[in-house]
C-alpha positions in Angstrom: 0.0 0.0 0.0 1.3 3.6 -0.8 0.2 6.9 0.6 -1.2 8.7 -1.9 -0.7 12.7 -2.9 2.3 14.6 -3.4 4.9 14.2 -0.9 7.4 17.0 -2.1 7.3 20.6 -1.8 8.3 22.6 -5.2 10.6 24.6 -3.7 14.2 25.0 -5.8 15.8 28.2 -4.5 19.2 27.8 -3.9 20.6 27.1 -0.4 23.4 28.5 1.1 25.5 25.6 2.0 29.5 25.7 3.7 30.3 23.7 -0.1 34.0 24.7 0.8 33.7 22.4 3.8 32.8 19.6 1.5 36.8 19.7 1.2 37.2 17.9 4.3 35.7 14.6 3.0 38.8 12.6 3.5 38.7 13.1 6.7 35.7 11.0 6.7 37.7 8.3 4.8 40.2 8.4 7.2 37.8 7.6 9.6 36.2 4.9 8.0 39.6 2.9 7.2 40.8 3.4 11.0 36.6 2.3 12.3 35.8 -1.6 13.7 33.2 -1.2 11.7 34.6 -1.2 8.0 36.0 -4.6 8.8 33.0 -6.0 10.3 33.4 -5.6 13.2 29.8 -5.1 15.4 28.1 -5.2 11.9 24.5 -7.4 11.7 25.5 -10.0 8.9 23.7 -10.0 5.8 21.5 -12.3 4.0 23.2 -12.7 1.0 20.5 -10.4 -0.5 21.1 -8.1 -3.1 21.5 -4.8 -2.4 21.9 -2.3 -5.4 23.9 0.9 -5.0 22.7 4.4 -7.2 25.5 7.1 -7.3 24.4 10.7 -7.0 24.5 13.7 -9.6 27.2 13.7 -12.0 28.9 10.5 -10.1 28.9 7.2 -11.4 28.8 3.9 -10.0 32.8 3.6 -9.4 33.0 6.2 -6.4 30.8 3.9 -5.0 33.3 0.8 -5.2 34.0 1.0 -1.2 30.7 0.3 -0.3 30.0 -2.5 -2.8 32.9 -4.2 -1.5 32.1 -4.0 2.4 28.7 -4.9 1.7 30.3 -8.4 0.3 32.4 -8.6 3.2 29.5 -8.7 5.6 27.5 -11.1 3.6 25.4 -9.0 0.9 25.5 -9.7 -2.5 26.0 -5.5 -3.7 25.2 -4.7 -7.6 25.8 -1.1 -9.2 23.2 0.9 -10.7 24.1 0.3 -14.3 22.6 3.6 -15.2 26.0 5.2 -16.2 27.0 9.1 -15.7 24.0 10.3 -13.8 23.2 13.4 -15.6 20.5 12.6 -17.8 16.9 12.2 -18.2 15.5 11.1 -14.6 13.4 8.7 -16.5 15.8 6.7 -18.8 18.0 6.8 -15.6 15.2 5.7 -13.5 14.2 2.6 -16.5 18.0 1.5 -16.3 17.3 1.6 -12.2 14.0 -0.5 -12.3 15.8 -3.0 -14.9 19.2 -3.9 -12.7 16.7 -4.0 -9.6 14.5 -6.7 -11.6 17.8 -8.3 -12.5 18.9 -8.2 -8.6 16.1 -9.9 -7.4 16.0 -12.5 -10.5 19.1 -13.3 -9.7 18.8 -13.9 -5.6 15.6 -15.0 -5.4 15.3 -12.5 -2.9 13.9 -8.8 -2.5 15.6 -6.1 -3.0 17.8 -3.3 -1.0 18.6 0.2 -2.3 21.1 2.5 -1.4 21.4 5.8 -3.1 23.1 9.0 -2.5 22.2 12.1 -3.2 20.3 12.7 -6.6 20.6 8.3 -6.7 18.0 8.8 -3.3 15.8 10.2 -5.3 16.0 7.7 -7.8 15.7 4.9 -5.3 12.7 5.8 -3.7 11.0 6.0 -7.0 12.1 3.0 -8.1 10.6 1.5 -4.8 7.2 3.5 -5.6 7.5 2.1 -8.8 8.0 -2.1 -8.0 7.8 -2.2 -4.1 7.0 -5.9 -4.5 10.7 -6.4 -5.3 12.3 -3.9 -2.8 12.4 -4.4 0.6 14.3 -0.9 1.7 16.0 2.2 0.9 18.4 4.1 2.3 18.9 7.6 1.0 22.1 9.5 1.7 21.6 12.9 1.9 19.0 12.8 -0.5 16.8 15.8 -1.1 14.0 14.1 -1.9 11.5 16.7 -0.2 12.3 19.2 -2.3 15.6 20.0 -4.4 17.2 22.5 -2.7 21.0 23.3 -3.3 24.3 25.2 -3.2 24.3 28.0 -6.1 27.1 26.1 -8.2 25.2 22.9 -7.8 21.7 24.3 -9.0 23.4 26.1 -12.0 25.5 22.9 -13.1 21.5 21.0 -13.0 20.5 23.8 -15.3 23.4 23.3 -17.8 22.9 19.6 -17.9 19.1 19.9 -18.2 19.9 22.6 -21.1 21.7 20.2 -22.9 19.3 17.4 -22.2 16.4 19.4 -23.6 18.8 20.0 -27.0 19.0 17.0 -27.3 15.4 15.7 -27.1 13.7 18.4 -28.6 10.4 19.8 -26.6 9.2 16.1 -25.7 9.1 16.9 -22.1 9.7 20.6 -21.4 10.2 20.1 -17.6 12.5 17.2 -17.6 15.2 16.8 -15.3 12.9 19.1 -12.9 10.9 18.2 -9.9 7.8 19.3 -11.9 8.1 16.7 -15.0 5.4 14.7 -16.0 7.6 11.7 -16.2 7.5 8.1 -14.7 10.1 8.2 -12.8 9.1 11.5 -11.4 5.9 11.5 -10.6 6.2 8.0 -8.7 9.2 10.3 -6.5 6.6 12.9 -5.8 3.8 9.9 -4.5 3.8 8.5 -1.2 6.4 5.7 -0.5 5.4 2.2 -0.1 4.3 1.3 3.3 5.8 -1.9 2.9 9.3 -0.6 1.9 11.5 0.3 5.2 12.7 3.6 4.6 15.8 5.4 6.2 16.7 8.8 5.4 20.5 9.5 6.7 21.8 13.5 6.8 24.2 15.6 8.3 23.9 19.0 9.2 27.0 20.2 7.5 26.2 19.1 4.3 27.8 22.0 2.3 25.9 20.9 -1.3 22.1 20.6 -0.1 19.7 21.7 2.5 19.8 19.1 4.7 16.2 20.2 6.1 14.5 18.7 2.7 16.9 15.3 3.0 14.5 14.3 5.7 11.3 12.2 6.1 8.3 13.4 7.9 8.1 10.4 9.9 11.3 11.2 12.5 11.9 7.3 13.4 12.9 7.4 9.8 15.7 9.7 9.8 19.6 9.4 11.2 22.1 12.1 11.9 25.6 11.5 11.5 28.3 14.5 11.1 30.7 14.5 8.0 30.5 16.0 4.5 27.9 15.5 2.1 30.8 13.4 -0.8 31.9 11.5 2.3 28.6 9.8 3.1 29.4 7.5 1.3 32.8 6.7 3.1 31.7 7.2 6.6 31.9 4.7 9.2 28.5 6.5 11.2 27.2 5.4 7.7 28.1 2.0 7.5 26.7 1.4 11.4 23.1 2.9 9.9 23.4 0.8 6.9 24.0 -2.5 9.0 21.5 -2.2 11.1 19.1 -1.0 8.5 19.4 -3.3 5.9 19.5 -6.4 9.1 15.7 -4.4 10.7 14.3 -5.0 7.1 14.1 -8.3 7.1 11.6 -8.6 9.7 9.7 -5.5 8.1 
């Protein structure tokens, strides 16, 4: 069952975000590499079920390579998105999504996990809208999926890429790559979320790319603080303790 109605606010003014602390994210590798918990240490095993990680905008799936690999260390079996450079359409990225997830799960036997960061949040949770028989959670790392709100630089890079996507595919969809596009993929972002799917929103305060204020769910059991950059969430050993115990709570939801 999903909640109905629109879950986002349109809001897309830019935030002012510290992005210069955003410098500091190797401190949060640092921190990772010298934490129990990156060698499983404390960690709730895994299943072996899949669990499919979605870089954020303009990443691809490679910065994402230290989480695959210490989700396979604890007993997961991790797959990459598959949906390339993500700066595209949100709709032939979210279709790539929905088609590795169906792979995941044909493949396991087993449902689902997603993890995405940033922009790949957003594209989790509406791949979970989308076929929440086949996902079980999703994590979103600093994921704005209440409303896209960023640093200046940020927002003006989105409007250059959705410049050149709209060049590209003519005046098909004249909103794409916005929150307001009449999309798939975007209007199962801006429904409810599955009642069945365990969500988790994690965030920091000192994200210096996006408000952390729209990275949040309404429903506060939901949502976990850690401190670090916004890059290093994906490297951060507060991170990996959320995602443990996440992923292991699922099963029994």
């Amino acid at each position: 069952m999903t909640n109905t109605g629109s879950y986002t606010h349109k809001d897309s003014r830019p935030a002012k975000r510290p992005i210069l602390r955003e410098a500091l994210w190797g401190i949060d590798w640092v921190a990772l590499r010298a934490s129990a918990i990156y060698y499983g240490f404390g960690a709730k095993r895994g299943d072996g079920s899949a669990v499919v990680l979605i870089p954020g905008f303009m990443g691809t799936d490679y910065y994402m390579t230290e989480l695959y690999f210490w989700l396979w260390r604890i007993g997961y079996k991790p797959y990459m998105s598959g949906i390339g450079w993500n700066a595209d359409c949100l709709d032939k990225l979210g279709k790539k999504l929905v088609a590795t997830i169906e792979k995941a799960e044909d493949k396991t036997g087993k449902s689902v996990h997603l993890i995405g960061h940033s922009l790949g949040g957003i594209l989790a949770r509406s791949a979970a809208v989308q076929r929440p028989e086949i996902v079980s959670s999703v994590i979103a790392l600093g994921s704005p999926f209440r409303g896209i709100r960023s640093h200046p630089m940020v927002m003006k890079t989105a409007e250059q890429v959705r410049a050149r996507i709209l060049r590209e595919t003519g005046s098909e969809r004249p909103q794409c790559f916005t929150g307001g596009c009449d999309c798939e993929t975007v209007k199962a972002w801006d429904s409810g979320f599955p009642k069945s799917v365990l969500q988790t929103a994690v965030y920091t305060e000192t994200d210096g790319i996006v408000d952390w204020k729209v990275c949040v769910d309404t429903e506060p059991a939901n949502n976990y603080k850690v401190s670090g950059t916004h890059v290093g969430l994906v490297i951060n050993p507060q991170v990996y303790r959320v995602i443990a115990n996440r992923l292991f709570e699922s099963r029994a939801n």
